[in-house]
C-alpha positions in Angstrom: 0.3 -0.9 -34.7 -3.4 -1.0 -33.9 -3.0 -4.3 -32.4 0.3 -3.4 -29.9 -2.3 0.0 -28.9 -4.8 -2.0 -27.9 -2.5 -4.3 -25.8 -0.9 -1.3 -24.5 -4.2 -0.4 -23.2 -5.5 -3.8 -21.8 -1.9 -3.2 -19.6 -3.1 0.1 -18.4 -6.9 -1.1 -17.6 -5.4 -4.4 -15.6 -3.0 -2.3 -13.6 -5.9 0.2 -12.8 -8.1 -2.3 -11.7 -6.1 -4.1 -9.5 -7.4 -3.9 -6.1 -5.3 -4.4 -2.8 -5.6 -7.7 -1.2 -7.3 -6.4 1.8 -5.7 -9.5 4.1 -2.5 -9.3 3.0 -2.2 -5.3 3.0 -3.7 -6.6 6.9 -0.8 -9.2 7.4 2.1 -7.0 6.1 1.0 -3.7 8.4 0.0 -6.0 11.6 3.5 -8.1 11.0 5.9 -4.7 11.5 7.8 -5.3 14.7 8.1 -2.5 17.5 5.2 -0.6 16.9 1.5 -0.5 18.8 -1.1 -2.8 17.7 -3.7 0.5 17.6 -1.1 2.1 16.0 -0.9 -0.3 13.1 -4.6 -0.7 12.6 -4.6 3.5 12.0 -2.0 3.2 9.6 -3.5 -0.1 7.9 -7.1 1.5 7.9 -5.0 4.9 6.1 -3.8 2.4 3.5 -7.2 1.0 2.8 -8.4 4.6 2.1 -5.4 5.4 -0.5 -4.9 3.0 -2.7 -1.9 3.9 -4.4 0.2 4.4 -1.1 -1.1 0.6 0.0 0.4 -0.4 -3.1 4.1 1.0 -2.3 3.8 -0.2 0.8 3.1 -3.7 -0.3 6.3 -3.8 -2.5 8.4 -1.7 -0.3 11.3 -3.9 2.2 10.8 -4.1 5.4 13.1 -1.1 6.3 11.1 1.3 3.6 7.6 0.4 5.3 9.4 0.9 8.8 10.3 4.4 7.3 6.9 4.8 6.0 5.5 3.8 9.3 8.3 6.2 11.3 7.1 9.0 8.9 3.5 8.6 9.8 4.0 8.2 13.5 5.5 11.5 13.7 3.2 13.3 11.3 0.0 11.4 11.6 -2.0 9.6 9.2 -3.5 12.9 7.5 -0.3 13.6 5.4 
């Protein structure tokens, strides 16, 4: 039992210090078509700043970070 805890919480420490590949967060924001380049830095440079939304964006399809992107665009960055 002790043993599967302490696995349990190796998990939870990996997962929490997983940082966001900076130049592939970069790649996947800077490859969405139909958008301005100034645009896409703002929202790339949000991402850096908010970890947790960078990941979901990183496993979303393209049509959720379109969305994501859409959603921004109309709202701004400082939702």
């Amino acid at each position: 039992m002790l043993e599967k805890l302490r696995k349990i919480a190796s998990a939870i420490k990996r997962l929490s210090d997983d940082k966001i590949d900076d130049s592939l967060l970069y790649a996947q924001v800077m490859s969405m078509d139909g958008y301005d380049e100034q645009f896409l830095i703002s929202a790339f440079d949000y991402l850096m700043e908010h970890e947790k939304q960078a990941k979901a964006f990183m496993v979303r399809s393209d049509n959720l970070k379109r969305a994501w992107l859409d959603k921004i665009m109309f709202r701004g960055t400082n939702n």
